[in-house]
C-alpha positions in Angstrom: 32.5 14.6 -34.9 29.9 15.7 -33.2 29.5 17.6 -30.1 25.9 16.6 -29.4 25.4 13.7 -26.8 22.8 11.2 -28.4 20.5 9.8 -26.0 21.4 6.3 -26.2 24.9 7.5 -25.0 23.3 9.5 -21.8 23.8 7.8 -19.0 21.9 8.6 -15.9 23.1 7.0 -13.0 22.4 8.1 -9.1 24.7 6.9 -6.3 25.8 3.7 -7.9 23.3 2.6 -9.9 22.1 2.9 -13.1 18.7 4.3 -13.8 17.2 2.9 -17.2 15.6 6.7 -18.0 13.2 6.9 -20.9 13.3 10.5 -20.3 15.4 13.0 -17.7 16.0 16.9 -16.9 18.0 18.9 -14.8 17.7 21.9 -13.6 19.9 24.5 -11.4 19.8 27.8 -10.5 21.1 30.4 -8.3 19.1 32.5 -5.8 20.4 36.1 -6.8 18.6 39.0 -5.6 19.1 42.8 -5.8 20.7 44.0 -2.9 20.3 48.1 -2.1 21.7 49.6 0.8 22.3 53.0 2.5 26.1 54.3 2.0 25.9 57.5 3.6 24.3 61.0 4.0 24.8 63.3 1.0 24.4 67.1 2.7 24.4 69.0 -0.7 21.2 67.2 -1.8 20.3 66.7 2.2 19.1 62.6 0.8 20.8 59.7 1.9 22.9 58.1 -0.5 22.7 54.4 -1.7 25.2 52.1 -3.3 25.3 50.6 -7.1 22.8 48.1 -7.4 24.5 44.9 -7.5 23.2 41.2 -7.5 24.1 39.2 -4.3 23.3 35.4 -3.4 21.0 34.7 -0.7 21.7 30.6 -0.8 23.6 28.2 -2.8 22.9 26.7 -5.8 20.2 24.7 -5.7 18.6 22.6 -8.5 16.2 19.5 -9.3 16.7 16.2 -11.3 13.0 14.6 -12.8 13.4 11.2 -14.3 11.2 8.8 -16.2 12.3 5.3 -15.7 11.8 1.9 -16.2 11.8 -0.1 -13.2 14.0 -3.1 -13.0 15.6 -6.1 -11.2 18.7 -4.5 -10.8 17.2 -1.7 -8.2 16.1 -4.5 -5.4 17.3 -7.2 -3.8 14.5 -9.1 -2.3 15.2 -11.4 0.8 13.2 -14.7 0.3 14.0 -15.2 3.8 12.3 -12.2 5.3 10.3 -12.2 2.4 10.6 -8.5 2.0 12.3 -6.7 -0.6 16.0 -4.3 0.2 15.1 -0.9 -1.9 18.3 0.0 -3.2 19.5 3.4 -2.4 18.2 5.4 -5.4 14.6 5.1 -3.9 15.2 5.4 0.0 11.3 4.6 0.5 11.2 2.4 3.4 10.1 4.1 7.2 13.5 5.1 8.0 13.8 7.1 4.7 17.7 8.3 4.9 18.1 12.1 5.3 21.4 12.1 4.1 22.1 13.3 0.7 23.5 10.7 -2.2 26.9 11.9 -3.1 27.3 12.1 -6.8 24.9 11.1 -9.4 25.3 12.1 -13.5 23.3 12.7 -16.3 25.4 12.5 -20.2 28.3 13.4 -19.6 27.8 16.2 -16.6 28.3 15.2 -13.2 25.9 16.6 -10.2 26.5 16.2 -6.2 24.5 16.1 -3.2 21.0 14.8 -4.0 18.3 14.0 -1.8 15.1 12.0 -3.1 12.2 14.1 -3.1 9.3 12.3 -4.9 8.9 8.5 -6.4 6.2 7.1 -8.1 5.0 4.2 -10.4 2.4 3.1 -12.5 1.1 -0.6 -12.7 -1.3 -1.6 -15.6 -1.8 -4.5 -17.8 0.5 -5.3 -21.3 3.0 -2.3 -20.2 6.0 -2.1 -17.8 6.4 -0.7 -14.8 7.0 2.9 -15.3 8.4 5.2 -12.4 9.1 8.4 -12.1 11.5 10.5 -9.4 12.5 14.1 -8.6 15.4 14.7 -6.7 17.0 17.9 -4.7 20.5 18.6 -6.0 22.5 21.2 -4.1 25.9 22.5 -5.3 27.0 23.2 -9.0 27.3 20.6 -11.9 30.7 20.1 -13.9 31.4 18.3 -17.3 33.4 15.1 -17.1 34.1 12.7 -19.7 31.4 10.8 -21.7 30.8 7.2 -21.0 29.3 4.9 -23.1 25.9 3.7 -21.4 26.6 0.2 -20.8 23.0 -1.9 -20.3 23.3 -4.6 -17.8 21.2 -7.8 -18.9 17.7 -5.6 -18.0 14.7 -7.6 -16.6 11.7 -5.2 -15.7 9.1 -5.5 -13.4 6.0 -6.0 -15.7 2.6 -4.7 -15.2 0.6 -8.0 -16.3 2.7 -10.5 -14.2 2.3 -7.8 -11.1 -0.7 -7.4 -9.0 -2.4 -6.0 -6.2 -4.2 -7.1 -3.2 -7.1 -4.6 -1.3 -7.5 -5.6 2.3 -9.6 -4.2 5.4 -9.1 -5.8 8.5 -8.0 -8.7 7.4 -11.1 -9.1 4.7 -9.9 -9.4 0.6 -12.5 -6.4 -1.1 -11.3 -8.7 -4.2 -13.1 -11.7 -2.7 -15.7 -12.9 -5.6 -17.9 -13.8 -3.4 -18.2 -10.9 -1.3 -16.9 -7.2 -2.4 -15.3 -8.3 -5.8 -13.4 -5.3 -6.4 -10.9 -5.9 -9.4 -7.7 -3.9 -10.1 -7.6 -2.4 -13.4 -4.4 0.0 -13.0 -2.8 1.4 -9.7 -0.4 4.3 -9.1 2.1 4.6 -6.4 3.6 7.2 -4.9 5.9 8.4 -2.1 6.7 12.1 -1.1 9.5 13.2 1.1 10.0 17.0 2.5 13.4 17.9 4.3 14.6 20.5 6.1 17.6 22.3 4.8 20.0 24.5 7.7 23.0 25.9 6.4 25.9 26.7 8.8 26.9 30.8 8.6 30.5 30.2 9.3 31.2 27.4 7.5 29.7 29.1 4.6 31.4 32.4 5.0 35.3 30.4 4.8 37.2 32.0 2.4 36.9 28.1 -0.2 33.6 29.4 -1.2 35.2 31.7 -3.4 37.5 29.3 -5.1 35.3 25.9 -5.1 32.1 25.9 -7.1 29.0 25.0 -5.3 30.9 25.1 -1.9 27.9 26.4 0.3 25.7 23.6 1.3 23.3 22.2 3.9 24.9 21.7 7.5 22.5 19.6 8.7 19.3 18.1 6.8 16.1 16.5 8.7 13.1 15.0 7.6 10.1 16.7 8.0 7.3 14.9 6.3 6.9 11.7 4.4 3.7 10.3 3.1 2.5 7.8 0.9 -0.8 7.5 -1.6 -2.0 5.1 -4.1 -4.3 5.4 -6.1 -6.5 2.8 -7.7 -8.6 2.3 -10.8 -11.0 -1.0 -10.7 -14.3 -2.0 -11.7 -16.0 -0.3 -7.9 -15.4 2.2 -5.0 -15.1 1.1 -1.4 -18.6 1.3 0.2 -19.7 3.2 2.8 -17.1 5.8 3.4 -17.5 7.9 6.5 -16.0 11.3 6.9 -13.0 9.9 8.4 -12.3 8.0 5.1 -13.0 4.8 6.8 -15.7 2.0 5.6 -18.8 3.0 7.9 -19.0 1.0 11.3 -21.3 -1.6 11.3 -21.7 -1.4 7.5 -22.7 -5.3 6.6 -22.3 -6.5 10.1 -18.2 -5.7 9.8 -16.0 -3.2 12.0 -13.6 -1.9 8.5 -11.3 0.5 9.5 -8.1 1.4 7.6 -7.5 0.1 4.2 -4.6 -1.6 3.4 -3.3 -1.8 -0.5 -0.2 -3.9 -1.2 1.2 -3.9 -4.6 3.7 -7.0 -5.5 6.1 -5.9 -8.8 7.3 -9.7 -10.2 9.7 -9.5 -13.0 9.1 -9.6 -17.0 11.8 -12.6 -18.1 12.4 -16.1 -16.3 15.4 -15.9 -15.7 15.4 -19.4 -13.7 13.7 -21.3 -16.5 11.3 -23.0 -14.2 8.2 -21.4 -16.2 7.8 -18.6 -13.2 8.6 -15.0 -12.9 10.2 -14.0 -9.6 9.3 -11.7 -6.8 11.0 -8.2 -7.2 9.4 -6.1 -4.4 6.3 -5.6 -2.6 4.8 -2.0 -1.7 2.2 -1.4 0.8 0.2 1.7 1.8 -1.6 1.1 4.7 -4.8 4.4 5.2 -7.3 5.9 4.5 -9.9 6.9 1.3 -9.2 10.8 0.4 -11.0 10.5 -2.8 -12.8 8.2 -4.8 -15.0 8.7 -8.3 -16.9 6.9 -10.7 -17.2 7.0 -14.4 -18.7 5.6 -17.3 -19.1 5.9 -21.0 -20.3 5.2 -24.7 -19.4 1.2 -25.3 -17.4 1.0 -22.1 -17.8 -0.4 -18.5 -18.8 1.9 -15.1 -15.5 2.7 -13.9 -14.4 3.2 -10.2 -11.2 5.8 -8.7 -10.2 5.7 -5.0 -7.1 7.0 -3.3 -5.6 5.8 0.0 -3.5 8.2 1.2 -1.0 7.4 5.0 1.3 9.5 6.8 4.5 8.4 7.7 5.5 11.1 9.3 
């Protein structure tokens, strides 16, 4: 038999869900550095005297977790009532973004703990899936537990030609034919989370450390930053941007201010059989322009780029 772990038996799972990875890596390492210090005072040489070189830890093992994914109904559960969509715990992406850390999560047959979410994106485009991608902080070591067979729950993705996008400013739709007409060729969404890690001296220095791997971790973790950008590919810019990546006042006779870009992920099989794909979730950025472009070439169309970029905290 074997020792190798195909890929179709790696199971990547965070908290208690499975994620549907087309790709994944972890990472870990320890934060040794050489530590040097004064012993003594030799009086034959009349030169202080120094200890052996030796290699000492300066924090605990720290690693990160990258994963390619498919997105899929399995990670929502959208409320028809509120009409707003429950993100499951493997994204934590809504305005009271959790600071505490998921508790186990594996990859194959090696099991990591203590992992908090520190990037998520997703790519929308026509005749594709919706692709997503997440990086995560893992604190603590990893150990090898049994395999387990990768067992594939009836998967409906979100899919990118069923899903779309709306571009709003105050109210206005840019993608109004009659009026702006900006149409959404691809968009990319993303979310990025900082935290603050503060580790407790004393609990760090009890005597377990020695014996449990991975036993010095974060006493407390806060969230420091959180913003979100999407960016947008379609067949024009938005107008009239002023230096404060707002459409210019008075530009048309309008008052524009921020720009608001909501993208709505619905779900590649009916499942119901009534000829319609359902709602999975909805996800809204709600800024300003930071960038925008334009492009063109040989036998192709005059391309447009903008990004909306807003801070969360």
């Amino acid at each position: 038999m074997s020792q190798f772990v195909s890929f179709r038996d790696c199971m990547v799972t965070i908290g208690a869900f499975q994620v549907y990875a087309t790709s994944v890596s972890l990472d870990m390492q320890t934060s040794l550095t050489k530590d040097v210090r004064l012993e003594g005072f030799d009086g034959d040489l009349v030169a202080a005297t120094v200890n052996r070189p030796t290699l000492t830890p300066t924090d605990g093992v720290k690693g990160t977790l990258s994963v390619d994914f498919v997105v899929s109904k399995q990670h929502f559960l959208y409320d028809e009532i509120e009409n707003e969509n429950n993100i499951a715990s493997i994204f934590e992406l809504n305005k009271q973004t959790s600071t505490a850390l998921q508790q186990f999560g594996r990859v194959g047959n090696y099991r990591f703990f203590n992992a908090g979410l520190k990037s998520f994106s997703f790519s929308m485009r026509p005749f594709d899936l919706v692709r997503a991608s997440a990086e995560y902080e893992i604190f603590g070591s990893i150990i090898q537990v049994s395999k387990e067979l990768d067992v594939i729950d009836n998967l409906n993705p979100a899919e990118g030609l069923k899903s779309f996008g709306d571009v709003v400013v105050d109210g206005i739709n840019l993608q109004d034919q009659s009026r702006f007409n900006i149409q959404l060729l691809s968009a990319q969404y993303s979310v990025r989370a900082s935290r603050k890690y503060n580790f407790s001296i004393r609990a760090n220095e009890h005597p377990v450390a020695n014996y449990v791997p991975g036993a010095i971790m974060p006493y407390r973790v806060s969230l420091a930053d959180l913003t979100i950008e999407t960016q947008i590919t379609s067949n024009k810019i938005i107008p009239a941007i002023n230096e404060t990546g707002k459409m210019q006042h008075g530009f048309g006779g309008e008052d524009f201010s921020e720009v608001e870009v909501t993208l709505q992920l619905f779900e590649a099989k009916d499942e119901a059989g009534d000829g319609q794909s359902n709602l999975l979730a909805k996800f809204g950025c709600v800024g300003q322009v930071t960038q925008q472009s334009l492009s063109a070439q040989g036998g192709s169309y005059l391309n447009g780029n903008f990004s909306v970029k807003q801070v969360i905290k």
